[in-house]
C-alpha positions as CSV (number, residue, x, y, z in Angstrom):
1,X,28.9,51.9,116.7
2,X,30.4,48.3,116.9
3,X,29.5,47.4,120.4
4,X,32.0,44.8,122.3
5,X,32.0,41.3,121.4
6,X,30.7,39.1,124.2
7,X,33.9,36.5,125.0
8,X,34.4,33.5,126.8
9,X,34.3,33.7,131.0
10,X,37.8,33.3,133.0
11,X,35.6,31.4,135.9
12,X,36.0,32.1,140.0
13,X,40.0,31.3,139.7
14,X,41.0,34.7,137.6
15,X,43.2,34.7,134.7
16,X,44.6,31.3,133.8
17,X,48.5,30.3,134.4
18,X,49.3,30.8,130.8
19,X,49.0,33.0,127.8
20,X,47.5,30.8,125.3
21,X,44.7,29.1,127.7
22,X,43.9,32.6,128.5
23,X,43.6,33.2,124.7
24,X,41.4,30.4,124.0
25,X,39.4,30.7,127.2
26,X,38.5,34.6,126.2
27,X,38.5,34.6,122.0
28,X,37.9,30.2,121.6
29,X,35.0,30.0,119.4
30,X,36.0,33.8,117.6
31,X,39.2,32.9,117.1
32,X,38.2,29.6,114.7
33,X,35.6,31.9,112.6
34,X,38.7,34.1,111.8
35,X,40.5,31.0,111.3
36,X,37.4,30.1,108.6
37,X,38.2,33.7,107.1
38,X,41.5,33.4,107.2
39,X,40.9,29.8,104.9
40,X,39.0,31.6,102.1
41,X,41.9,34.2,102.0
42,X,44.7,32.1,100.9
43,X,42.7,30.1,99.0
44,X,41.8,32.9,97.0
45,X,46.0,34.8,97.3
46,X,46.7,31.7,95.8
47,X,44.6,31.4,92.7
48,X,45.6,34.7,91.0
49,X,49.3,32.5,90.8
50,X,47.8,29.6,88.2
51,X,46.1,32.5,86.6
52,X,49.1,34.4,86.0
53,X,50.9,31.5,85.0
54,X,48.1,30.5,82.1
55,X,47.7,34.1,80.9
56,X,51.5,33.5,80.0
57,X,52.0,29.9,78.6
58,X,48.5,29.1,77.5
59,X,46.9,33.0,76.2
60,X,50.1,35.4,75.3
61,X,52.2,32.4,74.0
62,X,49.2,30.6,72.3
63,X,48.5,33.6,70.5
64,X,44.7,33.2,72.4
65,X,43.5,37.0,72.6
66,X,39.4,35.3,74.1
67,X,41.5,33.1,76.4
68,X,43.9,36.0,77.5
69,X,40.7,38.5,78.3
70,X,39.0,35.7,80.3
71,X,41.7,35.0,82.5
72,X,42.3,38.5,83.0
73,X,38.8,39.0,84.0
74,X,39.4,35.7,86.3
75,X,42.8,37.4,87.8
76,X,40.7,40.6,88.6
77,X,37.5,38.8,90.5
78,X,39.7,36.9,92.6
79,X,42.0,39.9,93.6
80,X,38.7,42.0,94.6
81,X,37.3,38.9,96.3
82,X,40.5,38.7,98.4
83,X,40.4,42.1,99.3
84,X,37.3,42.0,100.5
85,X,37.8,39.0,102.6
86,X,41.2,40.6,104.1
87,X,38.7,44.1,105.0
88,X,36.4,41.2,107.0
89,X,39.4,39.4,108.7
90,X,41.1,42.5,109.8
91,X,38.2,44.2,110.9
92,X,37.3,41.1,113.0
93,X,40.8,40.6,114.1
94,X,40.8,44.5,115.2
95,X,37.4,44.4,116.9
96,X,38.3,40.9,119.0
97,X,41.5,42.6,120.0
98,X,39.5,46.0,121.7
99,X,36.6,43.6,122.9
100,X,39.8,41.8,125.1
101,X,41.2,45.4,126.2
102,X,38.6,46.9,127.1
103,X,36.7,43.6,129.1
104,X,41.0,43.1,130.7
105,X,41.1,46.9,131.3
106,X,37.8,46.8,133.4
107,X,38.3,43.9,134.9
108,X,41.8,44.8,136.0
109,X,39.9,48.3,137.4
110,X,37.7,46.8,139.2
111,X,40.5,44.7,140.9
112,X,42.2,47.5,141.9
113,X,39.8,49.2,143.4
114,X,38.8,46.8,145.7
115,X,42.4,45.6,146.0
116,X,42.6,45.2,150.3
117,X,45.9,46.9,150.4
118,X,45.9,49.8,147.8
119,X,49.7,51.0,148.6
120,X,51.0,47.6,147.3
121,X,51.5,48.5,143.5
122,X,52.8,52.2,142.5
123,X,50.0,54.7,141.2
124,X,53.1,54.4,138.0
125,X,52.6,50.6,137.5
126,X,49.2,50.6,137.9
127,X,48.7,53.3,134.7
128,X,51.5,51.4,132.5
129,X,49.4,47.9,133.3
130,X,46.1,49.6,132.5
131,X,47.6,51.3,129.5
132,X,50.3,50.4,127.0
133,X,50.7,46.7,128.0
134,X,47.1,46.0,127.6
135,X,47.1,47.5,124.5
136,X,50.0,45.1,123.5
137,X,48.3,41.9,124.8
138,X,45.0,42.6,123.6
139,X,46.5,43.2,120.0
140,X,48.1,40.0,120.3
141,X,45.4,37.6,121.3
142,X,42.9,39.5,118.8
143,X,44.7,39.4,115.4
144,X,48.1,36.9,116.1
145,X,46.2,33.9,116.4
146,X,44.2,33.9,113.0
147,X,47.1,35.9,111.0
148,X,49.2,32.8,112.2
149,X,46.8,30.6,110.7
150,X,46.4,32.4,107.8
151,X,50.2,32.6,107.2
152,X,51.0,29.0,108.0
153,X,48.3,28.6,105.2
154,X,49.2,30.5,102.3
155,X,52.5,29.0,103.1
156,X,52.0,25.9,102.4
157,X,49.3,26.0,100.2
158,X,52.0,28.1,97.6
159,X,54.5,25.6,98.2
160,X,52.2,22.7,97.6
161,X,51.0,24.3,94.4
162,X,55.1,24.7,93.7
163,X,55.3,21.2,94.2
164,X,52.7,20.2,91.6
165,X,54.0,22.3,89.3
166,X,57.8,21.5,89.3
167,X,58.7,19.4,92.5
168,X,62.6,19.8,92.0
169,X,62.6,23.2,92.0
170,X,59.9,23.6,94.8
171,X,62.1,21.6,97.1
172,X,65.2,23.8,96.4
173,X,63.0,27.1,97.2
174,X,62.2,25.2,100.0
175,X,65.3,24.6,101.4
176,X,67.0,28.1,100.8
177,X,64.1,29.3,102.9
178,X,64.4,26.9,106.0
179,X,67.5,28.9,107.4
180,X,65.1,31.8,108.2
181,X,63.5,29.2,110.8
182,X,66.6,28.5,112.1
183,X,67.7,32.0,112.6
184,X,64.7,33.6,114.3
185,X,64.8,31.2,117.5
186,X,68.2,32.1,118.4
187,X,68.4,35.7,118.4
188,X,64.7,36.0,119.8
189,X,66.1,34.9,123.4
190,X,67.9,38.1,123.7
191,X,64.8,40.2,123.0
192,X,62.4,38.8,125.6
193,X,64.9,39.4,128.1
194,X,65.0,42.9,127.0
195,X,61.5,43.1,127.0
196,X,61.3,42.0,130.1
197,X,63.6,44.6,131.5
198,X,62.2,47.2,129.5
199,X,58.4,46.7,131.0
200,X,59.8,46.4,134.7
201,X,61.7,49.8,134.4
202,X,59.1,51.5,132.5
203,X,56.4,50.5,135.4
204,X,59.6,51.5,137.8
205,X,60.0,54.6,136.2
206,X,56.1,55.3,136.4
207,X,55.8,54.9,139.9
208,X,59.1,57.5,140.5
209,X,57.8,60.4,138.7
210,X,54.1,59.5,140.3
211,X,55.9,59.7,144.0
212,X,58.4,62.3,142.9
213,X,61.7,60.6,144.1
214,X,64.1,62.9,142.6
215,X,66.4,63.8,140.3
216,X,68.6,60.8,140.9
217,X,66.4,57.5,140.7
218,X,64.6,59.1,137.5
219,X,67.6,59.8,135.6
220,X,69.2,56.9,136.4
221,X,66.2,55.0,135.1
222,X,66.1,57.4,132.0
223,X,69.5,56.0,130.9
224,X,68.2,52.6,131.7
225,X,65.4,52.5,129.5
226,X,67.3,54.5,126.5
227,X,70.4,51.3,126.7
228,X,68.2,48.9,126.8
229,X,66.1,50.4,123.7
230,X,69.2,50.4,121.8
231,X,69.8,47.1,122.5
232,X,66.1,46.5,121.0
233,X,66.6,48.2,118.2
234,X,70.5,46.1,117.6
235,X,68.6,42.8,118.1
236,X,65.6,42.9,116.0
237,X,67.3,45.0,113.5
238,X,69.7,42.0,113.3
239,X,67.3,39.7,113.2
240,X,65.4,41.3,110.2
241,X,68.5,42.1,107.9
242,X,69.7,38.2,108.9
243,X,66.0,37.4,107.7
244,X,66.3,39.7,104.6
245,X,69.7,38.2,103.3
246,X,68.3,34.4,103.6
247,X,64.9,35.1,102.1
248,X,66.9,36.2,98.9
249,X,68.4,33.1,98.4
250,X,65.2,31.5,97.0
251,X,64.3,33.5,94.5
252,X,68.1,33.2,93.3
253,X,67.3,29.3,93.7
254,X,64.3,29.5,90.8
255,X,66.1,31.5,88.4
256,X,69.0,29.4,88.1
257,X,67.5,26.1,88.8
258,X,64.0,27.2,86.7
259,X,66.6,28.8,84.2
260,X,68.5,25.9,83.5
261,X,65.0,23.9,83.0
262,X,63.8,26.1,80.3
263,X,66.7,25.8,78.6
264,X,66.7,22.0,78.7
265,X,63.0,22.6,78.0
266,X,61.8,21.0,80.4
267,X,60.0,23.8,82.3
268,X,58.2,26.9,80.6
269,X,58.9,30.6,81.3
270,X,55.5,30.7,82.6
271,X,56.4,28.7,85.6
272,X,59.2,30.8,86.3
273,X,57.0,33.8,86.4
274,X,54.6,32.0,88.5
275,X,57.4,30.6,91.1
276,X,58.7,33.7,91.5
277,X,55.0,35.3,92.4
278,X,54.5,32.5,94.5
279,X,58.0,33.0,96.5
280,X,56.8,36.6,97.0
281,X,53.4,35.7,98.1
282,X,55.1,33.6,101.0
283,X,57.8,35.8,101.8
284,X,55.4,38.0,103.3
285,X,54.0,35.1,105.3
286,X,57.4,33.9,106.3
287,X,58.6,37.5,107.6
288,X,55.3,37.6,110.1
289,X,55.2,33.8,111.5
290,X,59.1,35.1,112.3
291,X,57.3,37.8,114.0
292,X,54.2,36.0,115.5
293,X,57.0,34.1,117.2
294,X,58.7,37.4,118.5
295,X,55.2,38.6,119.0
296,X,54.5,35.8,121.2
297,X,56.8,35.4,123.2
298,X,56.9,38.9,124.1
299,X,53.4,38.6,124.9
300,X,53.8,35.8,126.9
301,X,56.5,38.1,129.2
302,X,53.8,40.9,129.4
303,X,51.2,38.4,130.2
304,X,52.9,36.8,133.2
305,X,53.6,40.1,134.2
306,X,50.7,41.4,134.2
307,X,48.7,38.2,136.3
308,X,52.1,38.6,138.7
309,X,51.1,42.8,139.2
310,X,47.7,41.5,140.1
């Protein structure tokens, strides 16, 4: 049994004023060893892309049937080494994340029991605190950090290896996919002011079925917290499809740019194959940086939240 990981103290003065001192106050010193994890892993999602591209251009269109088996060999090592590096760094992230529950759950317990005036917060509040947010927070400040890192990472260590390659057409990949940065700030406003609303009336709703007001307050809140989850769902599915649309732009970019190259010769199908790869390997790293920021911010909401409940 994986027993809790000792983290970092908050001192005499209780949680600190914001999110991310609280994160590196708790998780600090963790957080950079999943950082160094995080390191080897793009280093290695990013080899299997040179490989792929010299098992095309050098082995299957040299004709080299020793060179082609080698590299295949090569691709394979590096995709089990990655995986096993992505089973450490998500088991780390997910055992960092329940080592800050469960120390923010007891704390918060012990708080409230020895809280002078016991009637301040509802009995409702109090179990939506100790429960789901928690759960939220701690997930965030476990894994969101590192992933962050590692996605930032294989980001730009694909678009540097694009760049090496074939600058021209790494620079035109690059700029079809800067609208997605553009896009997720805006529309991310209107969904931490939903979250925020959405925690307040869920603890409001928790404290009127605890004290049994009626019929009337808890329906009423009922049809709050369906609108404002439809709202949720209209923004961030907004937000995605906007995200989807843009991110298919770049891989238009390489064929046509790439196309026109290896028809000029001047580029090789090979690089083609390999650009494309690479724009896949990022998209998945762009599409959760987007949502680190939507992560974080939410996070931030529950956070002051939850150090305004205490």
């Amino acid at each position: 049994m994986m027993r809790p990981l000792r983290l970092g103290s908050l001192g005499e003065g209780g949680p600190p004023p914001g999110l991310w001192r609280y994160v590196w106050r708790v998780s600090g010193w963790r957080q950079l060893g999943l950082a160094a994890l995080a390191l080897v892993a793009t280093g290695l999602n990013v080899a299997p892309i040179e490989i792929q591209r010299r098992m095309i251009d050098d082995a299957i269109l040299g004709g080299d049937k020793a060179l082609l088996l080698g590299l295949g060999l090569a691709y394979a090592a590096a995709v089990l080494a990655l995986a096993l590096v992505k089973y450490a760094l998500k088991l780390g992230q997910g055992w960092l994340s329940e080592s800050v529950v469960i120390r923010a759950r007891r704390t918060l317990l012990s708080h409230e029991r020895d809280r002078k005036n016991p009637g301040r917060n509802g009995g409702g509040a109090t179990v939506s605190v100790l429960s789901t947010e928690l759960d939220n927070m701690g997930g965030f400040v476990g894994a969101a950090p590192s992933q962050a890192f590692a996605d930032l990472t294989m980001l730009l260590r694909v678009l540097g290896y694009m760049t090496w390659v074939k600058p021209e057409v790494a620079w035109i990949s690059l700029i079809l996919l800067v609208p997605n940065l553009v896009v997720a700030p805006l529309l991310q406003k209107r969904l931490n002011h939903l979250t925020s609303v959405q925690v307040e009336t869920r603890r409001d709703f928790s404290d009127a079925v605890t004290e049994r007001r009626g019929e009337g307050p808890t329906d009423r809140l009922v049809e709050i917290l369906y609108s404002n989850r439809i709202l949720f769902h209209i923004w961030k599915n907004l937000l995605k499809s906007a995200i989807a649309l843009l991110g298919a732009a770049a891989p238009l970019g390489v064929l046509v740019v790439g196309g026109l190259l290896v028809i000029d010769d001047a580029a090789s199908a090979g690089m083609i194959v390999a650009f494309l790869a690479g724009l896949q390997r990022i998209s998945g790293p762009i599409r959760d940086l987007i949502g680190f920021y939507r992560q974080a911010a939410q996070a931030q909401v529950q956070y002051c939240m939850i150090t305004k409940w205490m």
